[in-house]
Structure formats: structure tokens, C-alpha cells
N, C-alpha and C positions, 0 to 999 in steps of 0.2 A: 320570534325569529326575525333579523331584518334581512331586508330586499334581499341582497347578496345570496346569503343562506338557502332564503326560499326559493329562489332559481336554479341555485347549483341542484336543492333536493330531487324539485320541479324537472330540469334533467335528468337527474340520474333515472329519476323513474319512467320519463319517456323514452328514455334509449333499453329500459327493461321490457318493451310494449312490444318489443318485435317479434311478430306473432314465425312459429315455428313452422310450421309451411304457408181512394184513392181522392188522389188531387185528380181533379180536372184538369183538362189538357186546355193550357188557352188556346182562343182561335186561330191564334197569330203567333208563332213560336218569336221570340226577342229577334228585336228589327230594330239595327245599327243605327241612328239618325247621320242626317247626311251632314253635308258642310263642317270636316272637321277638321281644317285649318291646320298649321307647321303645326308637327309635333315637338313636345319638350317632356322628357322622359325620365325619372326615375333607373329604369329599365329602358332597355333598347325591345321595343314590341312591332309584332308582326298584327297586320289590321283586323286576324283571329283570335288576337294574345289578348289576355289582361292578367295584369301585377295587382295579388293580393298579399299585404303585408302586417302580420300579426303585431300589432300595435304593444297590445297589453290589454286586460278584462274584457271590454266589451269593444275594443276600437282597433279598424281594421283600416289600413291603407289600400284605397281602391285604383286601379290607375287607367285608364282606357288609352285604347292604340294616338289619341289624337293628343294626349296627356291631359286630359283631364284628371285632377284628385279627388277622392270622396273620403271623407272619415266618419266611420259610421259611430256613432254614440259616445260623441265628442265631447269631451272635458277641457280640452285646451290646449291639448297634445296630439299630434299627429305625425311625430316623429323630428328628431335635431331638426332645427329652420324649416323645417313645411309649413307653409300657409293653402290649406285647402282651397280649392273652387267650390266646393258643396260640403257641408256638415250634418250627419242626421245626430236626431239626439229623444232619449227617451227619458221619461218623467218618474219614474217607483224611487229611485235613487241621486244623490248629487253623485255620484260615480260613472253616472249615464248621459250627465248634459253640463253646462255651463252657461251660468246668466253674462256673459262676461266675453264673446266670440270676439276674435279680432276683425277688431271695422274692417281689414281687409279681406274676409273672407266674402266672398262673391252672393254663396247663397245658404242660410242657414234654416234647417229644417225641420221644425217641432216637431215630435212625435204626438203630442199632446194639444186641446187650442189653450193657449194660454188665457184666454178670454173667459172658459169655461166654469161656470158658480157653482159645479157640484149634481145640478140638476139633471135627471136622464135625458133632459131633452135638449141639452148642450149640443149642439155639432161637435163630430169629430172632426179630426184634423186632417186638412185633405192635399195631395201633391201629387202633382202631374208636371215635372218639369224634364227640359230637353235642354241640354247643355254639350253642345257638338256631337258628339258619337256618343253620349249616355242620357238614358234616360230613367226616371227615377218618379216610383211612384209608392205609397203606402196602402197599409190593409191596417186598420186600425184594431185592439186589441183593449181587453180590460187589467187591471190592476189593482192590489191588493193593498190596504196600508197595516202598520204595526197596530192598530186598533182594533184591524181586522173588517172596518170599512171596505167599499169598493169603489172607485175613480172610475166611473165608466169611458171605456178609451184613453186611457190615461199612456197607452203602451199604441206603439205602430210595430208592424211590422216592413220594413223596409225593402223594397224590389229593384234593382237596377239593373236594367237591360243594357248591355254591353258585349261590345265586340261576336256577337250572335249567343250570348251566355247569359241565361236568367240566376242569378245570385240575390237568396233572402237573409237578409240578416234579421233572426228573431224578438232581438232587443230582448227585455227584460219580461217573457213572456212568461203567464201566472196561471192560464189554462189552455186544457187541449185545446182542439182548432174544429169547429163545425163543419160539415158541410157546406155551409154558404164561406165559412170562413177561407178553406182548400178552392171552391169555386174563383174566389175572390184573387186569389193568390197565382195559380195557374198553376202553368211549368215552370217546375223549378231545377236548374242543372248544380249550382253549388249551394249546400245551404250551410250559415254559420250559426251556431246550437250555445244555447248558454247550459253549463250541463254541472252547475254546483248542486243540486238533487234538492237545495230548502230554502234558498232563498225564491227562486224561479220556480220550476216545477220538481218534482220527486223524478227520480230517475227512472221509475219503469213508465209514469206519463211520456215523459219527453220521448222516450227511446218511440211509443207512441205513433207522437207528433213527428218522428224521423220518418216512421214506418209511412204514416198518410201521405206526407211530400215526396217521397221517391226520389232525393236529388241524388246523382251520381255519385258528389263529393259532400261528406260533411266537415266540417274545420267546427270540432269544440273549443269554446271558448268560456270565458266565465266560472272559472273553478280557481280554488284560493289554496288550495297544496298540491303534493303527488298525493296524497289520499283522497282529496277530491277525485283528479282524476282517474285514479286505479277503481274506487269504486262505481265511475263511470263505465269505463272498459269493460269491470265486471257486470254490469247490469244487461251489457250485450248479447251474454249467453251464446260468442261463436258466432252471432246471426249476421256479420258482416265483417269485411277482411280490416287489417287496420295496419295502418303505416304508419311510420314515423319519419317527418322529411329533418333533413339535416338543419337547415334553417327556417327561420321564421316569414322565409319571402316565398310563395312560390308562382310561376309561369303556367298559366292554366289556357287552352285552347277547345273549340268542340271537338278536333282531333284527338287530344290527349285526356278525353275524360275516360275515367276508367269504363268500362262494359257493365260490370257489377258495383252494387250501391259499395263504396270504402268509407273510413272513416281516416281522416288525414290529422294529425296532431303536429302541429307547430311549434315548436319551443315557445316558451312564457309564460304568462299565467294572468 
């Protein structure tokens, strides 16, 4: 099936989705960084707004009120002429990162250390960065290869505080999440789910790993048809409401999260 094909499918079955009627809390709920200088916007944003934009597989347009951009699990695309300020990137797949960033991109972010020989006593990979109003830190995570070997930390999970809104993007996660892993992570308000049920995890894991995070909003991503994603839908069993937004951008605020955990589906794939 090419592109074309698989979008229009990909459609049709999202616009059929239209439903007929723990973690540890961190100490410090997401805290704005200061000095965030003329904005330049994508979107026109309010300093409680951020612009999340459904890229394609695993890559999300991130925007905060100061205009800052983030693209999460970067290949080289982040949409017609953007050149991100911040790039994260995850290691299981070349669909997840790129050896290859443009020199202009400000700050590029391994999910993995690249230094790393294999060994378990490799460090993982560690970031703590403050880029005007976001800030952007990871929880490292394992990974699986086609051998059936394991890359320990070889997956981050990605955090970026903004506009007073904690957003995880899971990246290409291989197992549930510990204890110390949820500890690690905090509060989480929007989480982005990779939800193809066999490359990543099986779908009643992940749904899971939804249930432990408690985010408000979930935005799945990472599923390769509408049968990917119908079989995801169905794995939900009713247990959360689920929308379908008209486009691939949406305007998300602490004001406007919904009350009860939803499930938001984006046009793409």
C-alpha cells in the first residue's frame, strides 16, 4: 500500500472511532523556566498554551509559549522548513534517530550514550536541559534487539516541562515501567504512547503502562495501519473515553485538560 493509500485508510478508520456517547506525584509539579524572550510561533500561544504537532511514527512538534521547538525522535523531519531548537532521539530503530542532524539544530539529544560497549555498567544517558520556558529531562529505559539480546538503556523516556504541563513521550518502550521507573518520571499531564502491540509492547502491557502514568491526555502514536490502530482502541475495553481531533495539531492548556484520563487520536500514522 503506498503513503497515500495508507492515510486515506488510516482516516477513514479514525473518523469511525467516534465513540457513541500509581506514579508518584513529583515534588514540584512542571515549573515554566524563566527568561523566555520575543516569541516566534508556529501557532499564536497563550504563556499556558503549547502546540503539539503530530509529525508522523514516532515524531511530535513540540512548541512552548516562548517558541521554542522540540522534535521528539528525530529522523530529519520535523515538518516542511523547521529546524528544531531541541531534538530527542531513540536507539531500537533508524525510524527513531538520525546520525546525520542539521549542524543547525541548537541541541540534540540521545536517548542512548553513544559511548556505551554493551557492558551493564555503561552509564546511561543523562539530560537536564533549560532552554527558555522548557525544560527537558529523561528516565532511561531498556531495549530489545532482533536477536533477542538486551541494550541496557538503550530507550529514554523523554519529559519536557512546559508552559506548567508535564508531557512524556515513551519513545520506543520494550517493558512495563517499575516502581522506581514511575518514581522517576513523576507527574505526568499528556503522555504520547507508542501503541503498534509487537514491535514495542503487546497492547494489554501498554494499556498497563497508561493505567500506572495517570496522564490526562494520551496521543497514540506508532501504529503502521487502521488495524493497528482499531486493535488498539479495542484493547481498551471502554476503560477510557476517546476522541478523534479533526487535525493533526492540537492547542493543549492546564485549563483545557480534560477531568477524566481520554485518549486523543491525531490523524497520521
Amino acid at each position: 500500500m503506498n503513503t497515500s493509500a495508507r492515510f486515506a485508510a488510516v482516516m477513514l478508520f479514525v473518523l469511525s472511532l467516534l465513540p457513541p456517547t500509581v506514579a508518584n506525584a513529583a515534588q514540584n509539579r512542571c515549573l515554566a523556566i524563566a527568561d523566555a524572550g520575543p516569541p516566534v510561533h508556529l501557532a499564536a500561544l497563550k504563556e499556558n498554551e503549547v502546540s503539539l504537532t503530530f509529525v508522523g511514527h514516532s515524531t511530535f512538534l513540540i512548541e512552548s509559549p516562548a517558541g521554542v521547538r522540540i522534535a521528539t525522535d528525530f529522523t530529519g523531519d520535523a515538518g516542511p522548513g523547521i529546524v528544531p531548537d531541541v531534538v530527542t532521539m531513540n536507539h531500537a530503530h533508524d525510524s527513531h534517530y538520525t546520525d546525520f542532524p542539521d549542524p543547525k539544530i541548537k541541541h540534540v539529544l540521545r536517548g542512548w550514550n553513544p559511548e556505551a560497549t554493551g557492558s551493564p555498567e555503561d552509564p546511561a544517558a543523562q539530560h537536564n536541559l533549560n532552554v527558555k520556558d522548557v525544560h527537558v529531562r529523561n528516565v532511561p529505559t531498556d531495549i530489545r534487539h532482533w536477536s533477542g539480546a538486551k541494550e541496557v538503556f538503550g530507550n529514554s523516556i523523554f519529559i519536557f516541562e512546559v508552559a506548567g504541563l508535564c508531557i512524556a513521550h515513551l519513545g520506543h518502550l520494550h517493558h512495563q515501567l517499575t516502581a522506581q521507573h514511575l518514581g522517576w518520571i513523576g507527574y505526568i499531564d499528556i503522555l504520547l504512547v507508542p501503541v503498534d502491540g509487537t514491535y514495542t509492547l503487546n497492547h494489554t502491557s501498554m494499556v498497563e503502562v497508561i493505567k500506572d502514568l495517570r496522564a490526562k491526555l494520551v496521543i497514540p502514536m506508532h501504529y503502521f495501519s487502521s488495524l493497528g490502530l482499531k486493535s488498539f482502541v479495542d484493547s481498551l475495553s471502554g476503560a477510557f473515553e476517546i476522541e478523534v481531533h479533526k487535525s493533526n495539531q492540537i492547542t493543549v492548556s492546564d485549563t483545557s485538560l480534560p477531568q477524566k484520563a481520554k485518549i486523543l487520536i491525531l490523524p497520521g500514522y
